[in-house]
VEXLO-850330 format. One record per residue (C-alpha): residue number from 1; x, y, z; residue in one letter. Coordinates in steps of 0.02 Angstrom, whole numbers. Layout:
<lumros>
@seq NUM; px X; py Y; pz Z; type A
...
</lumros>
This chain:
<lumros>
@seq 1; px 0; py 0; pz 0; type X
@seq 2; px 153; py 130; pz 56; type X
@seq 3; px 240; py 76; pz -117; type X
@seq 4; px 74; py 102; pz -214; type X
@seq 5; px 47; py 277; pz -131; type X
@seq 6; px 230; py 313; pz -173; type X
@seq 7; px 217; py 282; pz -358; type X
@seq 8; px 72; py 387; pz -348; type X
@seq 9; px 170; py 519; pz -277; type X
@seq 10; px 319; py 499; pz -388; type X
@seq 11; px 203; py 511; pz -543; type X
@seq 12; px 105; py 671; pz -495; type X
@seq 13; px 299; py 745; pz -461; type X
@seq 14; px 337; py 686; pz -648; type X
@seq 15; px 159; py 763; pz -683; type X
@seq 16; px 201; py 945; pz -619; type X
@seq 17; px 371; py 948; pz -675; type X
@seq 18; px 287; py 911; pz -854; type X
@seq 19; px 152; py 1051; pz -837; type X
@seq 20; px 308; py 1183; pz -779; type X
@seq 21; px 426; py 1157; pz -919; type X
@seq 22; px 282; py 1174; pz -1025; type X
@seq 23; px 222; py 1305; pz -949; type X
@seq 24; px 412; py 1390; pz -976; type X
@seq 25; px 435; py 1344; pz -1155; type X
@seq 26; px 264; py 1429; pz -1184; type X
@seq 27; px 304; py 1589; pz -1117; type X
@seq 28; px 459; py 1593; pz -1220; type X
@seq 29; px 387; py 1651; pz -1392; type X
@seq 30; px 352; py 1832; pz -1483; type X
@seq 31; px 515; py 1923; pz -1495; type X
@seq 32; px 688; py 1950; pz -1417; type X
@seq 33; px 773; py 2110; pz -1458; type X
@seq 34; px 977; py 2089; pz -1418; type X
@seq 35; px 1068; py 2241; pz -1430; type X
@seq 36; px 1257; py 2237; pz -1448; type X
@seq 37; px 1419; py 2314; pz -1555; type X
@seq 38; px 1461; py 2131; pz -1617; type X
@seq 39; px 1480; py 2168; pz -1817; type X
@seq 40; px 1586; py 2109; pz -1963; type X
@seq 41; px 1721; py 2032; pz -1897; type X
@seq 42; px 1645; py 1997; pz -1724; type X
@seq 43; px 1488; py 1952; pz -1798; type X
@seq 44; px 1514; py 1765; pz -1814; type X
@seq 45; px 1523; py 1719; pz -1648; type X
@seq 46; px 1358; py 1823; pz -1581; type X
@seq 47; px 1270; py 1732; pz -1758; type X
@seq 48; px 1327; py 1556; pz -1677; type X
@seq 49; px 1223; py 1606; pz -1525; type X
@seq 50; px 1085; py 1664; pz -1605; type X
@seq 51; px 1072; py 1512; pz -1731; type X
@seq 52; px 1081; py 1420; pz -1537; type X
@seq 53; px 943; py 1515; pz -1452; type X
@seq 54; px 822; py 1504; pz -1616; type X
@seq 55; px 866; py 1294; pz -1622; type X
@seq 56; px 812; py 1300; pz -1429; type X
@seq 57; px 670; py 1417; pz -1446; type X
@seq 58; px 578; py 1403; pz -1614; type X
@seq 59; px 438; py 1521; pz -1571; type X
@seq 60; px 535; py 1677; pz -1552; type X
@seq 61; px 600; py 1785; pz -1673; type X
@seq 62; px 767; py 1860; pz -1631; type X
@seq 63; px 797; py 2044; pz -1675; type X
@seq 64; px 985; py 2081; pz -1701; type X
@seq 65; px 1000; py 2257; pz -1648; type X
@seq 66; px 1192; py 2280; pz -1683; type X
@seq 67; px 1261; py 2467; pz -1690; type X
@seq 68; px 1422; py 2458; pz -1772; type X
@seq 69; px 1578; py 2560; pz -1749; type X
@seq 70; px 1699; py 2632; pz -1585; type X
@seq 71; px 1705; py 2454; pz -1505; type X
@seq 72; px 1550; py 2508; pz -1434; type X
@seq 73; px 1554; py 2697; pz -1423; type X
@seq 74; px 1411; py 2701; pz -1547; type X
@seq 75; px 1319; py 2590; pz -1464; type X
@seq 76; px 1317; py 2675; pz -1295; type X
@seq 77; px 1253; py 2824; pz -1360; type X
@seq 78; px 1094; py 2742; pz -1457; type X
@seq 79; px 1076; py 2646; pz -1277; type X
@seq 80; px 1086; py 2788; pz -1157; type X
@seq 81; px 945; py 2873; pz -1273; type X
@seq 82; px 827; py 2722; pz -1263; type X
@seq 83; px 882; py 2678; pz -1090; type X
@seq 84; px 831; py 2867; pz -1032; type X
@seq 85; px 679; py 2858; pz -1153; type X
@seq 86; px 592; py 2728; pz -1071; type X
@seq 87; px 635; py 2605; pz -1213; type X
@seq 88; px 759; py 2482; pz -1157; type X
@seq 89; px 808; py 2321; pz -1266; type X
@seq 90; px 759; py 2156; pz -1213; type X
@seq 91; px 943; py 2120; pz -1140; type X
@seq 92; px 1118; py 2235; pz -1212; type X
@seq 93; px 1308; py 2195; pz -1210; type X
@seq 94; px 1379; py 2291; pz -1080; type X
@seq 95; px 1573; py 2268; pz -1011; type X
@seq 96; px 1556; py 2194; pz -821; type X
@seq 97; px 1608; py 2297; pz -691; type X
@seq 98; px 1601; py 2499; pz -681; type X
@seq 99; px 1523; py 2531; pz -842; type X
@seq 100; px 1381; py 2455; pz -791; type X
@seq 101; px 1361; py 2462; pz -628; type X
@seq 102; px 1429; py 2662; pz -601; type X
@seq 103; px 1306; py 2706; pz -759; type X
@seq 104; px 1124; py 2606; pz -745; type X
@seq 105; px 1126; py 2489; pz -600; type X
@seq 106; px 1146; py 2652; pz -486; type X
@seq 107; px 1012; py 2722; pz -592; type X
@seq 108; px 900; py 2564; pz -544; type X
@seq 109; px 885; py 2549; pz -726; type X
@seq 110; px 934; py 2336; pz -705; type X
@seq 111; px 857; py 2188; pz -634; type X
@seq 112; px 954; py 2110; pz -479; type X
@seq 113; px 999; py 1923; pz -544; type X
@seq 114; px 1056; py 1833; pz -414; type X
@seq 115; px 881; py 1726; pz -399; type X
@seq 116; px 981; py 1668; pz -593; type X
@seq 117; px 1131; py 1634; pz -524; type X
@seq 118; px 1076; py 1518; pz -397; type X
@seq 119; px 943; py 1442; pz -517; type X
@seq 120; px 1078; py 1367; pz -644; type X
@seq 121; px 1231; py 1353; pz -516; type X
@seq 122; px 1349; py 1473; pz -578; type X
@seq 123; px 1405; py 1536; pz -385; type X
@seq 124; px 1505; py 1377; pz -430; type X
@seq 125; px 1562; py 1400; pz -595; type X
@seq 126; px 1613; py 1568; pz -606; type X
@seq 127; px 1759; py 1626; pz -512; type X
@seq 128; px 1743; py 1708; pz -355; type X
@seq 129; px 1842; py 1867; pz -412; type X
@seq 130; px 1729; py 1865; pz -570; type X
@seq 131; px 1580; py 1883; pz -465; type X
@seq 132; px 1636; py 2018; pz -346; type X
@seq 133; px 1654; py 2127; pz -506; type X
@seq 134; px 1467; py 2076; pz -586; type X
@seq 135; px 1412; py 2129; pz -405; type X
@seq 136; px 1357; py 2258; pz -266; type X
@seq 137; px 1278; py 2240; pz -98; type X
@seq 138; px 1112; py 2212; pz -183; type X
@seq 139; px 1141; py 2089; pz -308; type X
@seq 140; px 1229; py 2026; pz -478; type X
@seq 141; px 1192; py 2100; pz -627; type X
@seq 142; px 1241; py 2045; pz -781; type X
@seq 143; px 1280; py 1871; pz -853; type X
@seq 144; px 1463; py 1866; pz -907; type X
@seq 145; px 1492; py 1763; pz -1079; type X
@seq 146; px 1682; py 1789; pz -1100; type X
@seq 147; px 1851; py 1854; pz -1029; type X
@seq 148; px 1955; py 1942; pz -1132; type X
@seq 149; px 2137; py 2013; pz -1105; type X
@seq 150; px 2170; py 2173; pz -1158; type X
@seq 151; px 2384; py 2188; pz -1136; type X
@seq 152; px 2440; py 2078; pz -1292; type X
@seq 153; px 2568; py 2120; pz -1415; type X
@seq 154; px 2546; py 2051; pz -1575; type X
@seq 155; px 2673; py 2028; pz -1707; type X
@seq 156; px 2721; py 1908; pz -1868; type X
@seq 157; px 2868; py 1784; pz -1817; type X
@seq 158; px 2917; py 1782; pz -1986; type X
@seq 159; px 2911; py 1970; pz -1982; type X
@seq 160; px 3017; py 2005; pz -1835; type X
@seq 161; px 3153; py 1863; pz -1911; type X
@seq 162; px 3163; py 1946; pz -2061; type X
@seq 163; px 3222; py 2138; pz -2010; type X
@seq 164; px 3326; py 2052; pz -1869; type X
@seq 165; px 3225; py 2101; pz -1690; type X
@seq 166; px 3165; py 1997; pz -1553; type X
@seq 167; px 2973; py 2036; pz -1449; type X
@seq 168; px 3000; py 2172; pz -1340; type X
@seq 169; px 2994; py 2115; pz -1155; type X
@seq 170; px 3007; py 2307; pz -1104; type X
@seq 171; px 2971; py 2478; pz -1163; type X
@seq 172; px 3165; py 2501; pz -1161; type X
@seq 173; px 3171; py 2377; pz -1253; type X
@seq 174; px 3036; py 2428; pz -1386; type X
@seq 175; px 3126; py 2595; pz -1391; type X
@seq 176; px 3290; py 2528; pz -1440; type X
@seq 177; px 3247; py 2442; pz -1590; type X
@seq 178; px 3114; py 2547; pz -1639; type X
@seq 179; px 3248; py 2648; pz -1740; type X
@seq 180; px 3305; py 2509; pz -1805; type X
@seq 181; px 3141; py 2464; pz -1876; type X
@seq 182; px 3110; py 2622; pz -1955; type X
@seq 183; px 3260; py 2622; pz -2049; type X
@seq 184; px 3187; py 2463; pz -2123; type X
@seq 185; px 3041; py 2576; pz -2175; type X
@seq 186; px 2925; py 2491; pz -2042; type X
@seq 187; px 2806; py 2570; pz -1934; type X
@seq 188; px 2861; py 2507; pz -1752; type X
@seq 189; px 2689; py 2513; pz -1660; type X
@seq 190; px 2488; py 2528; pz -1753; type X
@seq 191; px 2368; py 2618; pz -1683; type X
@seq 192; px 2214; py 2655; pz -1728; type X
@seq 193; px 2047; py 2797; pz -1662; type X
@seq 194; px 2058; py 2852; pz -1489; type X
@seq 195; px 2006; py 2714; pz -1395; type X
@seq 196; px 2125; py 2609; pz -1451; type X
@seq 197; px 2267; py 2729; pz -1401; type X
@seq 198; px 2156; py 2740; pz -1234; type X
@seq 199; px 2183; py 2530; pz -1250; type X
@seq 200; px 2373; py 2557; pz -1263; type X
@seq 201; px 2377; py 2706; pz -1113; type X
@seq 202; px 2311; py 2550; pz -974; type X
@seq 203; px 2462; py 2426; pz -1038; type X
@seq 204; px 2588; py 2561; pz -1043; type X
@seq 205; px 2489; py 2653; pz -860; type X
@seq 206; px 2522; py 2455; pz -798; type X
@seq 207; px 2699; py 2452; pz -838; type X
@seq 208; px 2751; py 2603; pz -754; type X
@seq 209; px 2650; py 2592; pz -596; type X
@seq 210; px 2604; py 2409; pz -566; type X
@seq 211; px 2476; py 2313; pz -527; type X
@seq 212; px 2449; py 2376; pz -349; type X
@seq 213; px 2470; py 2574; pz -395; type X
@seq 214; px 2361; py 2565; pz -539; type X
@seq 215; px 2222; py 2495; pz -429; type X
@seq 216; px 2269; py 2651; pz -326; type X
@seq 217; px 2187; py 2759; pz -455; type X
@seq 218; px 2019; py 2703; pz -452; type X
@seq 219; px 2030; py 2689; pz -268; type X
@seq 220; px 2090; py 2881; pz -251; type X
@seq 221; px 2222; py 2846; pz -163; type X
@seq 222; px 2341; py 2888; pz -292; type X
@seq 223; px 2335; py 3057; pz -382; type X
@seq 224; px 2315; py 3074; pz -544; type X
@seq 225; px 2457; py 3247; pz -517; type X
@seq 226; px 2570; py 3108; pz -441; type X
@seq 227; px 2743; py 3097; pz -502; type X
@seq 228; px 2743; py 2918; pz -543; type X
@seq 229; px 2562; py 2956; pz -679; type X
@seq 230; px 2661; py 3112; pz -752; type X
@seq 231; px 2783; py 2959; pz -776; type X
@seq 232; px 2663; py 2896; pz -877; type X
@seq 233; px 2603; py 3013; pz -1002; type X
@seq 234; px 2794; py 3066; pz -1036; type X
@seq 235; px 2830; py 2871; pz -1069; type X
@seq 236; px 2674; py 2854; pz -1175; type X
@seq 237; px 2710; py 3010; pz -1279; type X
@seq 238; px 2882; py 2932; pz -1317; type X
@seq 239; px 2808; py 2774; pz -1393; type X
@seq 240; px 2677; py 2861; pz -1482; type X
@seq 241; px 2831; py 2938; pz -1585; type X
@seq 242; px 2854; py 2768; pz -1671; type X
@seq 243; px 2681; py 2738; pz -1726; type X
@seq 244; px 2564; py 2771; pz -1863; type X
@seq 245; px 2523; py 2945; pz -1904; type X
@seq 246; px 2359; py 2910; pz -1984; type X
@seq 247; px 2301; py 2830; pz -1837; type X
@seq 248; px 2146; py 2926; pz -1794; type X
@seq 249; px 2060; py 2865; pz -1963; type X
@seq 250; px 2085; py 2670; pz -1939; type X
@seq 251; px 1984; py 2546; pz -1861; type X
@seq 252; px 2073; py 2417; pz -1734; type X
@seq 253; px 2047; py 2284; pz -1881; type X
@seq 254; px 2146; py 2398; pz -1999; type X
@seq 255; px 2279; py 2419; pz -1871; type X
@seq 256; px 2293; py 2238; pz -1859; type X
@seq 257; px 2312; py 2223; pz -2049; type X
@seq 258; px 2456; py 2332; pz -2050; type X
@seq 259; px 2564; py 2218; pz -1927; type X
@seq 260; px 2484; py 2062; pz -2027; type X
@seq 261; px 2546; py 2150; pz -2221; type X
@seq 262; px 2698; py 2176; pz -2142; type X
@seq 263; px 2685; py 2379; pz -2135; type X
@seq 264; px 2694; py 2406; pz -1939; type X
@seq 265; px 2794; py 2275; pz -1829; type X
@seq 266; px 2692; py 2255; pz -1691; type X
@seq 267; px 2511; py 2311; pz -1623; type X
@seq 268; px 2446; py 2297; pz -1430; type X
@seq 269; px 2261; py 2253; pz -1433; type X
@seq 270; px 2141; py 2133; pz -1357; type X
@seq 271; px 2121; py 1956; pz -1390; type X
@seq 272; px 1973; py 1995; pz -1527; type X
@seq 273; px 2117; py 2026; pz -1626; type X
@seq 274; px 2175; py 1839; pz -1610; type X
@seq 275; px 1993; py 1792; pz -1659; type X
@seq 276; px 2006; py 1913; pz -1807; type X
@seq 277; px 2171; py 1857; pz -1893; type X
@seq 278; px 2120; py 1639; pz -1830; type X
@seq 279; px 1925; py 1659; pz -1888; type X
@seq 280; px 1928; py 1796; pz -2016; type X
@seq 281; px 2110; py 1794; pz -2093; type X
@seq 282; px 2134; py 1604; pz -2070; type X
@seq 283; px 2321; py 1625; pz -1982; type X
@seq 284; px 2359; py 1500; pz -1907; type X
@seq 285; px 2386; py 1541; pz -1680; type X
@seq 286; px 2589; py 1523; pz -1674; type X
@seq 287; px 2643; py 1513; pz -1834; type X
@seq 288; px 2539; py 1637; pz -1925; type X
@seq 289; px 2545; py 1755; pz -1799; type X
@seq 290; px 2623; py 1781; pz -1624; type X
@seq 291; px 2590; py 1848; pz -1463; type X
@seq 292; px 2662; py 1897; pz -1291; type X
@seq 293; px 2617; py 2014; pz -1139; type X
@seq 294; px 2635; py 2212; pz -1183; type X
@seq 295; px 2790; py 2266; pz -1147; type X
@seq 296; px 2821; py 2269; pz -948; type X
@seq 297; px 2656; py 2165; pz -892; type X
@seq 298; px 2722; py 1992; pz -898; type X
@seq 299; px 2632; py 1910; pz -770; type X
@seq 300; px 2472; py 2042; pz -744; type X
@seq 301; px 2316; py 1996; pz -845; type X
@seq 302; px 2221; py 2132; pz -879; type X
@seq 303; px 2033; py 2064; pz -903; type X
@seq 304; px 1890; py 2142; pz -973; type X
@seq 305; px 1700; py 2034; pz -1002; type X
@seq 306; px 1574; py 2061; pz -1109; type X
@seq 307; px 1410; py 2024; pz -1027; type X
@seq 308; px 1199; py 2053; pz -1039; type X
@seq 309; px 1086; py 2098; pz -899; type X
@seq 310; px 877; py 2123; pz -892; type X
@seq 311; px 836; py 2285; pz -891; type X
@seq 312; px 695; py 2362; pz -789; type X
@seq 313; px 526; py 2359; pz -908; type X
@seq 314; px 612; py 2270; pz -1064; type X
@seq 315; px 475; py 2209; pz -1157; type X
@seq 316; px 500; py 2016; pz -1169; type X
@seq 317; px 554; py 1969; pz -999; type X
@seq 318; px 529; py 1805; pz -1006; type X
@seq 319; px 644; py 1785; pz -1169; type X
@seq 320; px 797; py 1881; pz -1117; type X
@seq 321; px 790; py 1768; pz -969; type X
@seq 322; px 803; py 1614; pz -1090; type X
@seq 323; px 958; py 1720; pz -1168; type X
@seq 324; px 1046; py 1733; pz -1008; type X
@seq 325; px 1020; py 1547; pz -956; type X
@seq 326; px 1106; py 1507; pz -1137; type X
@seq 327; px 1234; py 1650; pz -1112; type X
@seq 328; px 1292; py 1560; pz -959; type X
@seq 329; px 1290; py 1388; pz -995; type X
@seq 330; px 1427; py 1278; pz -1030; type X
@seq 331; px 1360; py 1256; pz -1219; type X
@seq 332; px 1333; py 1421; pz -1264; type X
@seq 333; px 1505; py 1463; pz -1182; type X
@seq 334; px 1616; py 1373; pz -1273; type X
@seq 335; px 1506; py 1390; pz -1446; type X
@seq 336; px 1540; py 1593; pz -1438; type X
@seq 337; px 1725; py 1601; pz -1354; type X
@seq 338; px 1831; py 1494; pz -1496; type X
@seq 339; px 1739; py 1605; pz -1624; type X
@seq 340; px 1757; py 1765; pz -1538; type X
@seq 341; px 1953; py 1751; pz -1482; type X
@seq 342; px 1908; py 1730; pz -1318; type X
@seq 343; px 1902; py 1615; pz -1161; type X
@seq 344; px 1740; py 1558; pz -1051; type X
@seq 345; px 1713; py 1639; pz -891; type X
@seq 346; px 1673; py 1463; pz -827; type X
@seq 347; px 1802; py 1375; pz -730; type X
@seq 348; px 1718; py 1191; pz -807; type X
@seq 349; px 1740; py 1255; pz -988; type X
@seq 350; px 1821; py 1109; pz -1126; type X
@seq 351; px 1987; py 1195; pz -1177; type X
@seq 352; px 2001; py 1080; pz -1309; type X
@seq 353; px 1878; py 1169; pz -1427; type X
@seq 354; px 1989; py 1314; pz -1413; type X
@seq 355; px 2172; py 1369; pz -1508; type X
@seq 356; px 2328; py 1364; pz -1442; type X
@seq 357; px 2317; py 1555; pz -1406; type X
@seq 358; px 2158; py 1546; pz -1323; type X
@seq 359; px 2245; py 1391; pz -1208; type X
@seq 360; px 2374; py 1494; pz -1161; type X
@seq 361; px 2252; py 1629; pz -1117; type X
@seq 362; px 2165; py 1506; pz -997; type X
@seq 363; px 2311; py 1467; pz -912; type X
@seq 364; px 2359; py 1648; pz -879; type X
@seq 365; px 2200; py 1696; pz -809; type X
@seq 366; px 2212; py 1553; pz -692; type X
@seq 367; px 2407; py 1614; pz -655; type X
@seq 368; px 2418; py 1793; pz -679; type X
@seq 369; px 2388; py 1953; pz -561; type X
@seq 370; px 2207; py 1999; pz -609; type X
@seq 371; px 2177; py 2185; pz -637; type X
@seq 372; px 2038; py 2290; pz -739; type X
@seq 373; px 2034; py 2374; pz -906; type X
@seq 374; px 2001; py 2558; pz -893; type X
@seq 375; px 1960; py 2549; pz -1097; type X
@seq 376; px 1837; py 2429; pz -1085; type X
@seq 377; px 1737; py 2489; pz -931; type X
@seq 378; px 1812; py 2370; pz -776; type X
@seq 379; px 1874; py 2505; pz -679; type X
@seq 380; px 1777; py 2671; pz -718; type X
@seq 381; px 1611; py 2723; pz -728; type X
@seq 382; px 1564; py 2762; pz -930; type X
@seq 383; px 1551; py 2940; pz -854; type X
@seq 384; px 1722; py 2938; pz -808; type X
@seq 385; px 1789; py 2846; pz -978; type X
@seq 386; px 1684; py 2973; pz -1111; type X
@seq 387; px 1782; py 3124; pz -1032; type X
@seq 388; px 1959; py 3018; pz -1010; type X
@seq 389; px 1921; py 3007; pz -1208; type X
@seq 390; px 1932; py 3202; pz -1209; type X
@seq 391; px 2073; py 3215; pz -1116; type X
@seq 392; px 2174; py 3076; pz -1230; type X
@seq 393; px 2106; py 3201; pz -1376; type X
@seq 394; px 2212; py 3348; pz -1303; type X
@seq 395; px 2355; py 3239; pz -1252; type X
@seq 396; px 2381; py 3163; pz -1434; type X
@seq 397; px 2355; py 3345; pz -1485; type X
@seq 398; px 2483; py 3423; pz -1374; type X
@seq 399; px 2586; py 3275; pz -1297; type X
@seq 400; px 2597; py 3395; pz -1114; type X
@seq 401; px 2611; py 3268; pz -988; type X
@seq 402; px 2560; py 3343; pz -848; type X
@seq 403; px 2411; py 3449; pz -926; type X
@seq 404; px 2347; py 3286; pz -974; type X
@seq 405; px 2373; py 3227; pz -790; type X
@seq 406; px 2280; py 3393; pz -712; type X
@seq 407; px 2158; py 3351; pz -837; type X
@seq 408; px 2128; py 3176; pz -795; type X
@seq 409; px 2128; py 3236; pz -599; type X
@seq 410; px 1979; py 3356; pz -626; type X
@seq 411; px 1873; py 3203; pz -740; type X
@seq 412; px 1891; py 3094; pz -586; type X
@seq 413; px 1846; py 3202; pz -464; type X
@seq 414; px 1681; py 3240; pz -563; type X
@seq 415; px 1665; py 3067; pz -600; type X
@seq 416; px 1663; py 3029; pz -407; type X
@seq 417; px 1814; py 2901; pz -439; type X
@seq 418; px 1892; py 2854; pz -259; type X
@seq 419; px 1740; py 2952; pz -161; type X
</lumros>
């Protein structure tokens, strides 16, 4: 009789379990608006997870709202109008850390996830650092769907063999055989807009003051008037001698393609620039191309992650929550990463579906000192990294160290950075 009242039991359990996933696949239909800067070259990998979200959820149409251009300056501004409009997208790409947090979590503008996070197990998954950045006080707030590091040097071995210099390990280093270079008729260093001299300002901002002082910035405890940021400035003025002077017209992907044609010698960029030259040009990681820490961070990983949150009053809730649950899953990790030129943000992720470049990514982030990417929103509020922009305007205008230091003094101190 107990058995027979047990089956009974274990079958109405089967019964409701039915009726709920039903009732969830139901309520994921209509429309899902994503809203990202993933284009052209970075468009592959964001396809791959919408060709996975459609296979899981047939009923809903997925509107790719992609606004190219600025690795995402673009796209803020179209998102702060909507955002302040009333008009949010189902779910947007957002850098973890400051540039979320500091700019709409503060403004209540997000949904608090954690009820997510504890749904799917990713407290265990995703590294404990990881998660201090996604959070505050009152919950996480984005789902993270990659790490990427921002201080690599790129070059061509074959390159390098052929006018007779070795990678760089220093900036002393890089500024004795950039001469040398030049006399060769290459460009030492590409660069291209103003972020992505921003991009190179963190690496060389690392070098000089370490990991710990450079932490001290966003902190306030170290002025921006301090002797050892002046440093800085002077030392990135020096290096901007040797690069490109047509920078401010090229894209990142066109300063790539000079060190890959064999016009520049090297480029620092992130590690979307491995995805572009392994997925787009077809080089092959290690042969086709090289890599190595920007010159003086050997052994410091500087991270960014791309992630989505819900926003407050997005109009298909229920299908940007099926979005994040794919966003953070093991699958939909390691379909987007290999694609993208980046690594999962899960510690359980198959590292054999990624390149050698990717593998030796992985290991560093499990090695390396950890700090945040001022370019790419880790460590500053966007308030904060729109008027650093200005500043790096009137430094590659005038190359004055320490008015571009007074200037970046007054931007945090309106940006509330350290207070």
């Amino acid at each position: 009789m107990r058995t027979s009242r047990w089956l009974k039991l274990v079958g109405l359990c089967g019964v409701i379990v039915l009726l709920l996933a039903t009732v969830t696949n139901a309520a994921v239909q209509g429309e899902l608006e994503i809203f990202s800067w993933w284009a052209g070259d970075e468009g592959p990998a964001l396809e791959a997870l919408i060709a996975m979200y459609e296979e899981m959820y047939p009923e809903v149409t997925v509107i790719n709202a992609t606004v190219t251009g600025g690795a995402g300056v673009n796209a803020k501004a179209v998102l702060k109008t909507r955002m302040l409009g009333g008009d949010p997208p189902d779910t947007f790409q957002v850098h973890a850390g400051q540039e979320l947090i500091g700019t709409w979590v503060v403004a209540e503008r997000m949904e608090d996830l954690t009820w997510l996070y504890e749904e799917e197990g990713w407290m265990e998954v995703f590294p404990a650092d990881l998660l201090d950045l996604l959070s505050t006080d009152e919950g996480i707030w984005s789902v993270p769907v990659n790490i990427h590091r921002s201080n690599v040097l790129y070059y061509i071995p074959d390159n390098l063999a052929q006018w007779g210099v070795d990678v760089p390990k220093t900036w002393d280093e890089f500024l004795e055989i950039a001469p040398k270079l030049e006399a060769q008729g290459v460009i030492p260093l590409s660069v291209g807009e103003n972020w992505t001299a921003t991009h190179l300002w963190e690496c060389v901002a690392v070098s000089v003051l370490g990991p710990d002082k450079y932490g001290q910035l966003w902190d306030g405890t170290l002025s921006w008037k301090s002797p050892e940021v002046i440093e800085v400035w002077e030392l990135f003025g020096r290096i901007l001698e040797y690069t490109n002077p047509d920078a401010p017209s090229l894209s990142w992907q066109q300063a790539t393609d000079m060190v890959v044609n064999g016009q520049a010698a090297f480029n620092i960029m992130g590690d979307w620039a491995s995805g572009y030259m392994s997925t787009t040009l077809k080089l092959e990681a290690g042969t086709g191309y090289g890599w190595a820490a920007s010159p003086g961070t050997e052994g410091v990983f500087i991270m960014l992650s791309d992630s989505f949150g819900l926003p407050v009053g997005c109009r298909h809730r229920d299908n940007a929550i099926a979005w994040l649950r794919m966003l953070g899953s093991l699958e939909g990790q390691d379909t987007f990463n290999p694609l993208k030129g980046s690594i999962s943000a899960r510690i359980d992720s198959d590292l054999t579906k990624y390149n050698v470049y990717l593998q030796s990514a992985a290991n560093d982030w499990r090695t390396n000192r950890i700090v945040g990417s001022l370019a790419h929103g880790v460590v500053a509020n966007e308030r904060f990294m729109n008027d650093f922009a200005t500043v790096m305007d009137i430094f590659l205008a005038s190359k004055n160290a320490e008015a571009a230091a007074n200037a970046a003094e007054a931007v945090a101190i309106q940006a509330g950075i350290g207070r």
